[in-house]
N, C-alpha and C positions, 0 to 999 in steps of 0.2 A: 951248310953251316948250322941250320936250324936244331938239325937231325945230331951233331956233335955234341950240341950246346944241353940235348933232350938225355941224350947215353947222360951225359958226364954228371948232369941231377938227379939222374937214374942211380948211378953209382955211389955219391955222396950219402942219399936218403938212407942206400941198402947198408953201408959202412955205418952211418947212426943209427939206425937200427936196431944192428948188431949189438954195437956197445954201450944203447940203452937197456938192451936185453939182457948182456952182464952184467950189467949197474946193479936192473933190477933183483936178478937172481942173489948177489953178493947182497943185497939190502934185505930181500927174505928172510938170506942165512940169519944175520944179523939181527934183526928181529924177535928169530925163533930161539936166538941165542939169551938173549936179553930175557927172556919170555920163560925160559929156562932158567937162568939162574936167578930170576927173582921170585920163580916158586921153593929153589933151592934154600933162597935167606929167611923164604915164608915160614919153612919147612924148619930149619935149624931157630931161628926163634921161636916156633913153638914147643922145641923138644926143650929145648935152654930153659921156659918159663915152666913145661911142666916139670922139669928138671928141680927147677928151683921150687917150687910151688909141692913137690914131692918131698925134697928136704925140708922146708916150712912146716910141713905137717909131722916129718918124721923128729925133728928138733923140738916142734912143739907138745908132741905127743910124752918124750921124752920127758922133758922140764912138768910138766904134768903129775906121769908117773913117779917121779924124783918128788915134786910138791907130798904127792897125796902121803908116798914113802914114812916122809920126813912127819909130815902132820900125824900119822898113826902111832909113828916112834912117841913123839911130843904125847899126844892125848893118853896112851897109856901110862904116861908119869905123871897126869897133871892130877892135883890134890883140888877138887870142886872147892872144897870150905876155905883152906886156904887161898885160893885164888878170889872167892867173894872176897874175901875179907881183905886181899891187897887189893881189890879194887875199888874198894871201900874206903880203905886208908887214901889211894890213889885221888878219889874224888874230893875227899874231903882237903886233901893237900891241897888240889888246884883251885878249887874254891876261896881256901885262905890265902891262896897268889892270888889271885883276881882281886877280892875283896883289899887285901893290905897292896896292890898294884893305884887299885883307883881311890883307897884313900891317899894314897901318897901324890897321886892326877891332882887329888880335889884341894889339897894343900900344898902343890906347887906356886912357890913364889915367883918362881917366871913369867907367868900368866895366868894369873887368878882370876881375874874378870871372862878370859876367853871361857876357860874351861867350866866356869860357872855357869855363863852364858849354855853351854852346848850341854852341861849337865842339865840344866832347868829347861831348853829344848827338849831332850827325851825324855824329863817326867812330864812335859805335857802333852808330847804324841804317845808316851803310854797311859795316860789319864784319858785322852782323848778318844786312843782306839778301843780303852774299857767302856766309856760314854756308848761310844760309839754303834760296839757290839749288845750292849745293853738295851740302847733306844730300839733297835730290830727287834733284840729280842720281845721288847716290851709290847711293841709294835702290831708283830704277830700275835701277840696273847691276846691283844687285843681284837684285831681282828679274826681269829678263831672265837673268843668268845661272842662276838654280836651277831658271827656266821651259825654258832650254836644257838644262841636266841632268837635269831633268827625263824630255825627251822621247829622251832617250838613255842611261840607265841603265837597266845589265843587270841581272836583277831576281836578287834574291840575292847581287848581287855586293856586298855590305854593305864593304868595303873600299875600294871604289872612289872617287876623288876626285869625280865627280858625285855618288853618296851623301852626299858632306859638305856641297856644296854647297849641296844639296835642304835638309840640314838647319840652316844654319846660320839661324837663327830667333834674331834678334835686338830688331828693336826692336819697341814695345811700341804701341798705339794705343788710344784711347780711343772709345766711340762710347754716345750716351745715346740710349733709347730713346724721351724725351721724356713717358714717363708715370710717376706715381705707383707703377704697379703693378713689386714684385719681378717678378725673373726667376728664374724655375724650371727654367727646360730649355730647350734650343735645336738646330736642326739643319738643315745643310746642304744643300740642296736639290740631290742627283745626279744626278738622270734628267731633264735639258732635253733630251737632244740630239738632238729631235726636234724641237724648239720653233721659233720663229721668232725671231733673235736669242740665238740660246742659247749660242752661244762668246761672247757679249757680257755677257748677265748675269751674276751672282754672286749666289745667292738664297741668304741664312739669315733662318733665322725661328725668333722666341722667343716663351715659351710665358709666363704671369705668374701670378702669383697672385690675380688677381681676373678672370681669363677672360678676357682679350684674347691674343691672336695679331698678331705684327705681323709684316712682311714688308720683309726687306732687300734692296735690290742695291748688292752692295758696291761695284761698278765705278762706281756712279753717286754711291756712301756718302750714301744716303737713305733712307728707307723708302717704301716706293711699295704698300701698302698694309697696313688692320690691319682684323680679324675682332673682332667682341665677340658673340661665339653661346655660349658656357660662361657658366653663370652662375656658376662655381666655379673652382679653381684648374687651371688646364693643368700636368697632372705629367708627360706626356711628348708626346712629339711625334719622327715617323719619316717619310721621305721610303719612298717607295712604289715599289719596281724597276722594277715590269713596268708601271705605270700612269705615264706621262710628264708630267712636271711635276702630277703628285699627291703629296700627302702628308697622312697620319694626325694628328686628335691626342686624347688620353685628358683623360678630367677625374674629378675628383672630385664633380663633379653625376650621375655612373655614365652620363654619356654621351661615346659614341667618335664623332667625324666623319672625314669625307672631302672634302677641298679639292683643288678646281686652283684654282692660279695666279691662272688667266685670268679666273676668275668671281669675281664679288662677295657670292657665297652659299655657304656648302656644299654639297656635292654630294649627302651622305649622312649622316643620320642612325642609328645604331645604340643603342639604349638596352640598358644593362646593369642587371642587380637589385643594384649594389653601385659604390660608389668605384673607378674604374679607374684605377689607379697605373703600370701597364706593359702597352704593345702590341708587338709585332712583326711585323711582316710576313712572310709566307710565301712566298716565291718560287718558280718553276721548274714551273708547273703551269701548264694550261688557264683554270682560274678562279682568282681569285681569294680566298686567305685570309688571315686576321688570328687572332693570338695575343692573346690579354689577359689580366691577371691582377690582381686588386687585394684588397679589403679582407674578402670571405667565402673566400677563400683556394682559389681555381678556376682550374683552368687552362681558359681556354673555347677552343675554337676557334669563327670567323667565316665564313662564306661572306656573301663583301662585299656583291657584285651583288643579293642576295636578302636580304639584311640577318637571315638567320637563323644562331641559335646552331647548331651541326654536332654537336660536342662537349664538354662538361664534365666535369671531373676534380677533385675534393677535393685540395687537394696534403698539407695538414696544418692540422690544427686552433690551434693557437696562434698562428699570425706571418702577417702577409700576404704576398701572391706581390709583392716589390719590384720585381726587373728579370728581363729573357727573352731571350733568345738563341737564335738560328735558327741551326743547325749544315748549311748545305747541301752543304760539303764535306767533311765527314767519314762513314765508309761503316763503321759496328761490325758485325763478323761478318755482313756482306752488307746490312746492314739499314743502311736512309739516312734521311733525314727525320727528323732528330731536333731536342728543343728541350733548352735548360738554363733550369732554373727555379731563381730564387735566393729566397730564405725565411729570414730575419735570417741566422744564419752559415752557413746549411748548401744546397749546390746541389745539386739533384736531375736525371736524366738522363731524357728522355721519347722514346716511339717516337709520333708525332703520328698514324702510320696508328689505334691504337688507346687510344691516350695511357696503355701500361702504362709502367711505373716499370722502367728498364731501371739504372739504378746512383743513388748516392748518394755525396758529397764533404761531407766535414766536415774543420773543421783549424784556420778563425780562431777568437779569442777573442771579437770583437766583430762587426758587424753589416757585411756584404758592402756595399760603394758600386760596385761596378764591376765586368764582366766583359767579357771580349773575346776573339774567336778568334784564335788562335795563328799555327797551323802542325799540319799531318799530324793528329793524334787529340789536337791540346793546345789547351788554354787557359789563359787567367789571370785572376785577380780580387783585388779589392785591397779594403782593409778600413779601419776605425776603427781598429782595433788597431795601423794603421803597416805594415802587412806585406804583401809582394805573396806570391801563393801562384803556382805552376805547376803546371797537373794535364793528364792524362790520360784521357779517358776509360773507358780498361780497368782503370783502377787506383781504390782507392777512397781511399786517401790522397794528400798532396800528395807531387808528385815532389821540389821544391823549396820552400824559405823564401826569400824574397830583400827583404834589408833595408836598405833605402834613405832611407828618411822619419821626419821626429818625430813625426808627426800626423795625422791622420785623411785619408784617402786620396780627396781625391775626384770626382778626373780620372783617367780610364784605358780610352785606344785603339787598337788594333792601327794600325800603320801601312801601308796598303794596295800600296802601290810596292817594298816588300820584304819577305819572309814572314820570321816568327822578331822582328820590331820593335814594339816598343808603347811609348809613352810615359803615362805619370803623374805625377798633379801633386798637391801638398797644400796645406794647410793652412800648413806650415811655407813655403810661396811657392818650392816648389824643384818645375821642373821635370826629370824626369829623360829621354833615351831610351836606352829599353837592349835589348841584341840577346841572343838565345839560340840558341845553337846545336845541331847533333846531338845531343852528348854533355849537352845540358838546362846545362851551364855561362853563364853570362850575364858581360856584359860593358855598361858606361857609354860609350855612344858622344859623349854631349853632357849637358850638365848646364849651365840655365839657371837663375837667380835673377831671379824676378819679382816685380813690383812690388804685387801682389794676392796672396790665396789662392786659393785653386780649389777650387771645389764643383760646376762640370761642365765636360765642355769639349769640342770637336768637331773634326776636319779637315779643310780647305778644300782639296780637291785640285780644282781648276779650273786648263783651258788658260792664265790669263790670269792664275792668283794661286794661292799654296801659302802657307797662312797655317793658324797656329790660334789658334781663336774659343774661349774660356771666359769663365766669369761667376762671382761668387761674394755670398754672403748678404747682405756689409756693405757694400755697393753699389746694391741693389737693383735700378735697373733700367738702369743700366750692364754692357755689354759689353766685352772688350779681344779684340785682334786683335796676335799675334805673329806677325810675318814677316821 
């Protein structure tokens, strides 16, 4: 039975088999059929398009040659003079359509008011775009000529009409930073000009109060890049001499960086034990140094490259080290390298080789916002109190008072193109610049009213633009640009 049962599934399997074998074979065919006549349809549409695509060229060729024909016949009959001259008549016809079209516009009764209305709209978008085009123009003229006076003024010659030129700083620009965050400090990027494209750029960079750094080129009036590495507020920020397209910036997280440009990282890290409120740069040495000063009241010196502290100094126990100043031109009793350290109203004088305390200035009532180098052994700094001081460094009182402002002082920079010049700006939106001479007498060379207050501000001396950039509280992270 077993053995009956083994034949007969024997027999079955070989019978399917079989006729999956001819399934398959007839599905081949089939296949290679299909495979066939779809390169067959591949094949006729393409003969069809070049087909057509061959008429296209031969119809188009045609109409062409028939064009050019026709145009030759034409041109050998055409009369030059008489055809100016009907084009001439031609112009002047459509002219007096247009002209008697829109008087008949301006004197329709149907709508007198509308068409008025839209008439007195495009005389004042076209009054407007002649304004318009005008003020650039003027603009420019302007700025070529202060760029030409610029590069031609005798320095100290403070009466000169290229001096007036340079300073005639009038109109006012607006530029938004595009984030949330105040601006706290900002500075002009001096040391390109080793860069690539560096008479082309215009770099200033602002500093904010929640840790971003952003990055200007003014020529382009964009930002072409921003830093978020401070987790705290960016209180200052200083372009770096000897290090080309480098610049510093302090925070209040007690960390100082080192940025180029070019990178999309920082370059350097330095960690401070305390809130860093002021750096400076040390120039004119082999390596590299940095000043800082902030909230445990130390004057430190930095060796950049090695990211170690060199020296520390206590300045005073009550106030922190606010701002700092690098004296590399001025030379006391033989002795060079000095720094000024400011500490709420009172500026202290430092020999950096040993960081001993070489003098001491006292004189505002209120809390110093600014200091700036002069001229020969002077300086000046400007206060809450309203008051600009002028000092000396051999002397430990002020030389001068000089009172110009209602209000809290808090813009104020030497002007680098002629010595003896500093301008200041307040609170009360009065920018002043004013010169001092031998005899420490001073004198108001310009005096602008701005549209803002000023609570810092910088100078743009670039081949290509002489402008100053300040910023102020109730703004936040708006810039203006006077040029």
């Amino acid at each position: 039975m077993k053995i009956a049962v083994a034949n007969g599934l024997s027999s079955i399997k070989a019978e399917n088999d079989s006729k999956y074998n001819e399934l398959k074979s007839y599905f081949d065919f089939l296949k290679g059929e299909v495979a066939r006549i779809d390169e067959d349809l591949k094949s006729l549409r393409m003969n069809n398009y070049l087909k057509d695509l061959n008429k296209s060229n031969i119809d188009q060729n045609d109409y062409l040659e028939k064009d050019l024909e026709m145009f030759n016949r034409c041109l050998d009959n055409v009369n030059l003079e008489e055809l100016n001259k009907s084009a001439l008549e031609l112009g002047v016809a459509t002219y007096e359509k247009n002209v008697n079209t829109n008087l008949t516009k301006d004197i329709n009764l149907d709508s007198p008011k509308k068409d008025l209305e839209e008439k007195q709209k495009n005389e004042r978008k076209f009054t407007s775009d002649i304004y318009f085009h005008q003020e650039l123009k003027e603009e420019q003229q302007i700025q070529n000529s202060q760029l030409k006076a610029r590069g031609t003024l005798v320095k100290g010659d403070v009466n000169s009409e290229n001096l007036k030129i340079i300073l005639s700083l009038e109109k006012e620009e607006e530029y938004n930073t595009g984030t949330s965050e105040a601006i706290k400090c900002l500075t002009f990027l001096d040391n390109l000009d080793q860069y690539e494209n560096a008479d082309q750029q215009i770099i200033l960079i602002t500093g904010h109060n929640l840790g971003s750094i952003i990055i200007w080129d003014l020529s382009l009036c964009k930002i072409i890049k921003s830093y978020k590495e401070h987790s705290n507020s960016v209180w200052c920020l200083k372009s770096m001499p000897q290090l080309k397209g480098m610049f510093a910036s302090a925070s209040i997280d007690q960390i100082i960086k080192i940025w180029d440009i070019k990178s999309d990282i920082s370059i350097k890290t330095i960690k401070s034990d305390c809130p860093v409120y002021c750096i400076e740069p040390i120039s004119g040495f082999k390596k590299f140094y940095l000043a800082s000063g902030g909230s445990n009241k130390n004057l430190v010196i930095w060796d950049i490259k090695n990211k170690q502290k060199l020296m520390s100094r206590e300045v005073e126990r009550r106030h922190d080290i606010d701002k700092l100043l690098f004296l590399s031109k001025i030379n006391q009793n033989g002795k060079t390298n000095l720094i000024l350290c400011v500490n709420f109203k009172t500026v202290r004088l430092y020999n950096l080789t040993t960081l001993s305390k070489e003098q001491e200035f006292k004189g505002h009532d209120d809390s110093i916002n600014g200091i700036a180098y002069l001229k020969d052994d002077k300086f000046v700094t400007s206060s809450s109190d309203g008051t600009i001081k002028l000092w000396s460094i051999h002397k430990e009182g002020s030389i001068k008072t000089i009172s110009l402002h209602s209000g809290n002082i808090g813009g104020l920079i030497n002007f680098p193109l002629c010595e003896g010049i500093f301008l200041s700006a307040s609170n009360d939106k009065i920018l002043n610049i004013i010169y001092t001479n031998e005899s420490n007498e001073h004198s108001v060379l310009k005096k602008n009213v701005l549209n803002k207050e000023v609570d810092g501000m910088v100078l743009i001396d670039h081949p290509k633009l002489f402008a100053l950039a300040f910023f102020n509280k109730s703004t936040s992270s708006k810039f203006f640009l006077l040029k």
